[in-house]
N, C-alpha and C positions, 0 to 999 in steps of 0.2 A: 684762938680757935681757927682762924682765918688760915696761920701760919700752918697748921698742922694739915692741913688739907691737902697744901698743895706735895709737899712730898707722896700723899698716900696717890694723888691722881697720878703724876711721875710714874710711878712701879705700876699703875692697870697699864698706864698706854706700854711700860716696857713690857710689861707681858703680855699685853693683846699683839705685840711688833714681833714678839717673842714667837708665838703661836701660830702665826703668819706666815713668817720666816720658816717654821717647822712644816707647816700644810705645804708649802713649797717646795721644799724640798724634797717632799715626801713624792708629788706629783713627777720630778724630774728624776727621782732614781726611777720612776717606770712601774712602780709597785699598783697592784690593782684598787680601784677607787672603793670612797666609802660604802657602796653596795655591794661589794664583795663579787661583781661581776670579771670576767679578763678582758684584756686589751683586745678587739679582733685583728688578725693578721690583715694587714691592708696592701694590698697589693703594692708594685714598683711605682714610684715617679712617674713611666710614662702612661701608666695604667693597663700595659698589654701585661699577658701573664706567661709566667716563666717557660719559657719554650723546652719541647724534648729535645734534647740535643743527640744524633745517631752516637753511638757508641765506636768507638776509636779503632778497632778491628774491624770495621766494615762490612758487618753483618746485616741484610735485611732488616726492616722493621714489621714484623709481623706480630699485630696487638692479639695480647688474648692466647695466645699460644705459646705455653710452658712460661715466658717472661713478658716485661717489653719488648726483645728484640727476638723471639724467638727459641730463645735458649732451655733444654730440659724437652718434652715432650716433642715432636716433630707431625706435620700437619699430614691427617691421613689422605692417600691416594683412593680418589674413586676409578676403580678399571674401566675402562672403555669397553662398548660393546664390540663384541665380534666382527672383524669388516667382512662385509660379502655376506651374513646370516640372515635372512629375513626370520621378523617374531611374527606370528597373527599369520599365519599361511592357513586359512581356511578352508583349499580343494586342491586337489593335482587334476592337468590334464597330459593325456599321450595319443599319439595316433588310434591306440583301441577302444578308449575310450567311448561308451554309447551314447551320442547325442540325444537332446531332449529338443523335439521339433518346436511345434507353435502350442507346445502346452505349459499348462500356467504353475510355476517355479512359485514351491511353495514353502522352500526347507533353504537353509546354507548352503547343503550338501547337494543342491541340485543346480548351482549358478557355473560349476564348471562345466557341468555337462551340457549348458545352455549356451556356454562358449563354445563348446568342440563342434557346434553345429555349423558355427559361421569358420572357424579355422581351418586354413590351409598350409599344412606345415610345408616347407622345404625339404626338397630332399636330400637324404645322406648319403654321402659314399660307404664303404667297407670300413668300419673302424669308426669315422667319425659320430662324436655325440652333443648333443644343445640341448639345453636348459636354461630355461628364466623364468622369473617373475613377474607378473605385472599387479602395480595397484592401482584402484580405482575407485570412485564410489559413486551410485545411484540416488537420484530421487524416490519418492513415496510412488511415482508415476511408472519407475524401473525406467525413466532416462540417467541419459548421460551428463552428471556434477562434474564440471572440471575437465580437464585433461588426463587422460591414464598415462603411466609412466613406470617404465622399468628400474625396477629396486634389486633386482638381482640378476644374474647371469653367470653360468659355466665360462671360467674364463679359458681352459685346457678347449676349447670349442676353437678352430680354426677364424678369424677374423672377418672372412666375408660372410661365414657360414653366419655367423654372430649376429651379424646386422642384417643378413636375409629373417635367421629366425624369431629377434625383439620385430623386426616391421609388421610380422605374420602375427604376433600380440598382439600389437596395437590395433592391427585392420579388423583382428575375432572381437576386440572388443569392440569398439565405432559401430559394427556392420551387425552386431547383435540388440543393437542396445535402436530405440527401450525394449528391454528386457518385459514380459510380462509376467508380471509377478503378482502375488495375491496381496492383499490388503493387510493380511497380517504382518508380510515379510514385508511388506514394503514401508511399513510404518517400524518397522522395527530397525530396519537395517539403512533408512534415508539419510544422508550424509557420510555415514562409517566409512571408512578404508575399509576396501574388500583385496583382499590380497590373491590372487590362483597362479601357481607354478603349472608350468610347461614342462613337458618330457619330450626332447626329439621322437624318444625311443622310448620300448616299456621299461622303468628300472627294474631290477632285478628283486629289490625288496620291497616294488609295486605290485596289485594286482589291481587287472581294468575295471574301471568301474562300469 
């Protein structure tokens, strides 16, 4: 009985060596483990990850647009505003304009005219014409917030003529200001850009206010 054992013990261990050898091998061809999950891709040896490399024609890289590099669709252009346009001109003033004295500016439409009281235009030769803009903005008090500064200007305006008539802005503004204003506009309009263009002259598709 003794004898007969030992062959049978022989053939488990060759097949448990057997079975072994097979679990082995099965791990080195790469095949997925016994939970049936996959291998995760594990990144390079030095752990950084696979860099974009630019493309061989020397194209831009521009993400997101049409490819990686650009290609197929092309990235829309925003226009530029018009140079020289002011937006938000809220009054004109011109020499005929009818100033509003020491009374109390209770509308928008009544801040240029509160200008034309202190302004002293330049005067023009025959032919020649000035135009500008100034911006500014007022306290709730109808003082003067900041510095005013010219946003626009007739540049066909003769050169000295130009800078006599932006200094004659600046002085109607300074020399008006505070402004009195009522409590409504003044709470309304405290910090805003106030924008009022100048008229050397009356334009021709103006009428005086």
């Amino acid at each position: 009985m003794r004898r007969s054992r030992v062959p049978v013990l022989a053939l488990l261990l060759l097949a448990l060596a057997g079975s072994a050898g097979q679990a082995q091998d099965t791990r080195d061809l790469g095949l997925p483990p016994s939970s049936g999950s996959q291998n995760p891709v594990l990144p390079p040896p030095s752990g950084s990850q696979n860099p974009v490399l630019p493309p061989q024609s020397g194209q831009r890289y521009m993400p997101g647009i049409g490819g990686p590099f650009g290609e197929g669709a092309r990235r829309p252009v925003v226009p530029s505003p018009t140079p020289g346009v002011d937006r938000g001109v809220i009054g004109t003033v011109n020499p005929e304009t009818i100033g509003i004295g020491e009374e109390t500016v209770d509308r928008l439409d009544q801040i240029g005219p509160a200008l034309r009281r202190c302004w002293k235009p330049p005067a023009l030769a025959v032919g020649d014409s000035a135009a500008a803009s100034v911006r500014f903005s007022l306290r709730r008090d109808g003082t003067l917030f900041g510095q005013p500064r010219v946003t626009w200007e007739m540049r066909r305006a003769p050169e000295g003529l130009r800078e006599r008539f932006t200094d004659s802005l600046m002085r109607a503004v300074r020399d008006c200001t505070p402004m009195r204003l009522s409590p409504g506009l003044g709470g309304s309009i405290a910090g805003r850009p106030i924008i009022i263009r100048f008229f050397g002259r009356v334009p021709t598709n103006e009428r005086s206010v």
